[in-house]
N, C-alpha and C positions, 0 to 999 in steps of 0.2 A: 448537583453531584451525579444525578443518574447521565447523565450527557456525557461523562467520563469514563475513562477507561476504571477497571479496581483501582490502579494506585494509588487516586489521588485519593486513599486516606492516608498514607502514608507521606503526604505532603502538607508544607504547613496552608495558612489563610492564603497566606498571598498568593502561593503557587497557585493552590487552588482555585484560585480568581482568575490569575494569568491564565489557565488553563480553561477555564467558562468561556473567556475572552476570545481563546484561538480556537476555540469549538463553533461558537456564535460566528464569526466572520467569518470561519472556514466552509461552512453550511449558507451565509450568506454570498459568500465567493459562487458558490455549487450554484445556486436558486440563478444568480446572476447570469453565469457562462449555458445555462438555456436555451436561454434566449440568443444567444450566439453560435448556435450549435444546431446544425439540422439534424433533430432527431424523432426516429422515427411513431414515437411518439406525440407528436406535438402535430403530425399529418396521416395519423392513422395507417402507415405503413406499418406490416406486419413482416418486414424482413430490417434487420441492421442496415442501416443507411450510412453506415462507416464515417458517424461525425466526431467520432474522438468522443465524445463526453463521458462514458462510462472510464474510457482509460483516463481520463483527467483527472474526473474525483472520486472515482473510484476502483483505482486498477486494483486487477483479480489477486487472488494469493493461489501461488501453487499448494499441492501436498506433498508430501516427500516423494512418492513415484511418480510424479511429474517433471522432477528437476532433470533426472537422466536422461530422457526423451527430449528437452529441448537442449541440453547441451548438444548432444548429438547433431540436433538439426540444426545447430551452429556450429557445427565443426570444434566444440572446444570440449575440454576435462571439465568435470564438472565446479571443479576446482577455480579455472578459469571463469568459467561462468559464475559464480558466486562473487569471485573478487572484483570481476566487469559489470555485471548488471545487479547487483543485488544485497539486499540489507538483512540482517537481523530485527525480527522484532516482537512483541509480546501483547496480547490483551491483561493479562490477570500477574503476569512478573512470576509466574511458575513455570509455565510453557513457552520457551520462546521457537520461533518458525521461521521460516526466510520468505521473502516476500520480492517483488521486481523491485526496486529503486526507482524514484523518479527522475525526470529530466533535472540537473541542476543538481543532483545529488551524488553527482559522480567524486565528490570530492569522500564519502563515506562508503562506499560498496565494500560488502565483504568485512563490513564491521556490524557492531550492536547501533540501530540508528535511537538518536535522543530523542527522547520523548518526543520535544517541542517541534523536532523536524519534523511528524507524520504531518505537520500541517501545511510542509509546503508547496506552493503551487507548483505545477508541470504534471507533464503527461507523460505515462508510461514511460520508464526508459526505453521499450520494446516498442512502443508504438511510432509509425513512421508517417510524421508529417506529411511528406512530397506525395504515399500513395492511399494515405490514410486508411492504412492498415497495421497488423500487428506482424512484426518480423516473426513467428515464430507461427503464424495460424493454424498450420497444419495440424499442432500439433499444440495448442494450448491450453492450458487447464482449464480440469468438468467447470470450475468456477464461473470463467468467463465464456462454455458454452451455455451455460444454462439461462444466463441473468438477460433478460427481454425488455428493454424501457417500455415498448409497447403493452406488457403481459405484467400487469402487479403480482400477479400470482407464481412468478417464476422467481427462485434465489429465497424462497421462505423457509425452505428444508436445512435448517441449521446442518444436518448431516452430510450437506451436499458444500458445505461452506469449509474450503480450502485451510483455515486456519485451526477448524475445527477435529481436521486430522490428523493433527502432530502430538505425536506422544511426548513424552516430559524427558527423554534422552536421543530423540529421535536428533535433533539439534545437533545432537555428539558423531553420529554420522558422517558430517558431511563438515563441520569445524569439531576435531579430536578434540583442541586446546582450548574452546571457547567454558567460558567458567559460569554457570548459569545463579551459583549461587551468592559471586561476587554482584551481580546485576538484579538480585532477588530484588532487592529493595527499590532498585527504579530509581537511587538518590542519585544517579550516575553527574548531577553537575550539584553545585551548592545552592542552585536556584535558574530562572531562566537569564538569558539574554536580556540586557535593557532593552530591549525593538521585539523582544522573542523571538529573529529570526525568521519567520515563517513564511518569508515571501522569496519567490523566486524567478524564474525565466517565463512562465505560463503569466503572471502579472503585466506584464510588458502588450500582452494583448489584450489586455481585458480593455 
C-alpha cells in the first residue's frame, strides 16, 4: 500500500492489486529505459545531457503561476493550453492540480486523467523528440529546473515540488465547472480496464 497513491483505501482488493501491479512494472519500465537513455548520470556529467529520461518518467508538474508564463510562450489562452497539453490530476483525491499530459494522452487533455493512465508510457507532451528538448525551456517550472539525475540531493525539498503548491480551490481558477467533490472519491470507473490500459506510444521503443 505505501507504493500507492491515498486512494487506494478507498478501493477494493482487486483494485488494489491492479494497482501494486501498474506501480511495480511502471518503476520497472523506469529502471529499464536507463540504460537506453544517455544520462548524465550514469557518465558523471554534471550538466543535462538532454536524454529525455526525466521527461519520460518523470515529467515536472507545474504550480499555478506557472501555467500563465508558458501559455504565453506558446502564443495560446491559458485555456487553450490546458485543453491541448494537459490533464487534471490528484495525489490524496482532496487537492486536485494540473500537470503536462503525456505523449499518447492527447485523447484526455483538459479533463480529470484516470487513475490508471498516470501509468502510461510516453514522454512529455512538451518534450521534443527531433531536438531533444522541452518546447517551453525558457520558461519551465522551478520543478524541472531543480531536479539534477547527477545530484541525489536536488528535488528533496517537498516545498519545491510543483504539486505541492495547489491549494484545494486553486483548481477552480483555471476549470470554473470542474466539480472536485464529484471525483473526491477516485471511484471515477467501476474498476480497471481488463489490460489496465497503461501502455502507450513510448513502449513501441523500449
Amino acid at each position: 500500500m505505501d507504493a500507492l497513491r491515498p486512494f487506494a483505501t478507498s478501493l477494493t482488493s482487486t483494485e488494489v492489486s491492479s494497482y501494486q501491479r501498474l506501480t511495480s512494472e511502471y518503476e520497472s519500465y523506469c529502471r529499464g529505459q536507463m540504460s537506453k537513455h544517455f544520462m548524465a548520470a550514469k557518465f558523471n556529467f554534471k550538466t543535462c545531457q538532454r536524454c529525455g529520461y526525466c521527461c519520460l518518467c518523470y515529467p515536472c508538474i507545474p504550480r499555478p503561476d506557472e501555467i500563465e508564463p508558458a501559455s504565453k510562450y506558446l502564443n495560446l489562452t491559458t485555456t487553450e493550453l490546458i485543453q491541448k497539453y494537459m490533464v487534471v490530476d490528484t495525489a490524496d483525491c482532496r487537492i486536485f492540480f494540473l500537470r503536462w499530459a503525456k505523449e499518447g494522452q492527447e485523447d484526455i487533455t483538459g479533463a480529470r486523467i484516470p487513475p490508471w493512465r498516470t501509468y502510461d508510457r510516453g514522454y512529455c507532451i512538451l518534450f521534443d523528440n527531433e531536438t531533444k528538448g522541452c518546447r517551453i525551456h525558457p520558461v519551465r517550472p522551478v520543478e524541472a529546473r531543480i531536479i539534477k539525475c547527477w545530484d541525489s540531493k536536488t528535488g528533496k525539498d517537498k516545498k519545491l515540488w510543483g504539486m505541492n503548491a495547489w491549494g484545494q480551490d486553486d483548481i477552480l481558477k483555471f476549470l470554473p465547472d470542474f466539480n472536485p467533490k464529484y471525483f473526491r472519491t477516485c471511484r471515477i470507473s467501476p474498476g480497471l480496464p481488463p489490460d489496465s490500459g497503461a501502455i502507450s506510444a513510448a513502449d513501441n521503443e523500449a
